[in-house]
N, C-alpha and C positions, 0 to 999 in steps of 0.2 A: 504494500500500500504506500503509494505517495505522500507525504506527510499535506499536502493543500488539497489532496483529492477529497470528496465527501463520498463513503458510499454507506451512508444513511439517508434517512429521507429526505433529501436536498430541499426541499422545498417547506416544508414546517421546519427544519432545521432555520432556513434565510428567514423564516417569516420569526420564528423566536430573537433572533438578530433585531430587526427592524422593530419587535415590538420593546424587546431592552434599550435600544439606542433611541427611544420614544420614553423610556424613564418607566413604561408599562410592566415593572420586572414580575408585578405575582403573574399577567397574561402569559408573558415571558418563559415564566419555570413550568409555566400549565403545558406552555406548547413541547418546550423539551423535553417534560416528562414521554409525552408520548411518542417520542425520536429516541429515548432514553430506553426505554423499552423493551424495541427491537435491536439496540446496537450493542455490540460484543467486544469483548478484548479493552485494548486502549479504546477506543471510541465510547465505548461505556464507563469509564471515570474520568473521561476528560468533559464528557456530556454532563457527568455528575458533577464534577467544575462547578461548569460553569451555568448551572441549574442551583449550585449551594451561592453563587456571587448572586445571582436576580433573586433569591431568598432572603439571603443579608441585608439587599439595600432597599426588599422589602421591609422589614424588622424594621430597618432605617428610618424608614417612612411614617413607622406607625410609631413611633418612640420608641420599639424593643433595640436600645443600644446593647446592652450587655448578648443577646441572639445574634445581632449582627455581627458584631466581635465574631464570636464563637465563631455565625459562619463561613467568616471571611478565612480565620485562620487554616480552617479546614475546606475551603476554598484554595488555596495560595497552596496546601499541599497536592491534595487532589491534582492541580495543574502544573505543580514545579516537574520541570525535567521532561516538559515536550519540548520539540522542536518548533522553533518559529513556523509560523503556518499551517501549524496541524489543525485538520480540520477549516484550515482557510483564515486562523485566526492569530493574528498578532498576539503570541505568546507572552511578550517581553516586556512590552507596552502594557498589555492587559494586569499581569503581576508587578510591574511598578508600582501601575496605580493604585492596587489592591494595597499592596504597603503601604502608600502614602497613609489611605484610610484607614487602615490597623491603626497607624500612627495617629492618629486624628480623635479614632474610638477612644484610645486610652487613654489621651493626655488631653485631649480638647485642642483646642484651635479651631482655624479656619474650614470651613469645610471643601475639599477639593471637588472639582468636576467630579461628576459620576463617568465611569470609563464610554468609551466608545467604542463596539467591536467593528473594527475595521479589518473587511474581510482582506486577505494578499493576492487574489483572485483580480 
């Protein structure tokens, strides 16, 4: 398998993209749960990723900070140690920003941008 190639459901896959990068993240984890599913191997805890990120910044949303904590951290594992592009998704970029926000949960500050999946496709 290519690490950009998608051979999950390409299409609820992009539509779970479009509705996170819409700030939409509970519609988000709905859709990739059901991409999450039928996917195997790597493809199924990298789906788990990034289904545990648009849960967290649900939590976010609703004031569960100490949930979003948790699940960003098990987020950040879930995806450390793909390759850039896998599944089409800026790896590197996407776990920056993720720490930034750990960084943010725990000590307060600013709040950063919510990430942007920016597919490499």
């Amino acid at each position: 398998m290519q690490s950009g190639r998608i051979s999950v459901d390409a299409d609820r896959y992009r539509r779970g993209i479009q509705l996170f990068n819409r700030e939409e993240f509970f519609e988000a984890h709905e859709v990739w749960e059901d991409v999450w599913r039928e996917a195997e191997g790597r493809e199924k805890k990298f789906l788990q990723g990034l289904i545990q990120v648009a849960v967290a910044f649900h939590h976010h949303s609703t004031g569960n900070l100490v949930g979003a904590r948790s699940l960003l951290g098990r987020a950040r594992k879930n995806l450390a140690g793909y390759p850039e592009g896998f599944l089409g998704i800026r790896v590197a970029g996407l776990l920056e920003s993720l720490a930034k926000w750990q960084a943010v949960l725990a000590s307060g500050g600013s709040k950063p941008a919510f990430p942007q999946l920016d597919l490499t496709e």
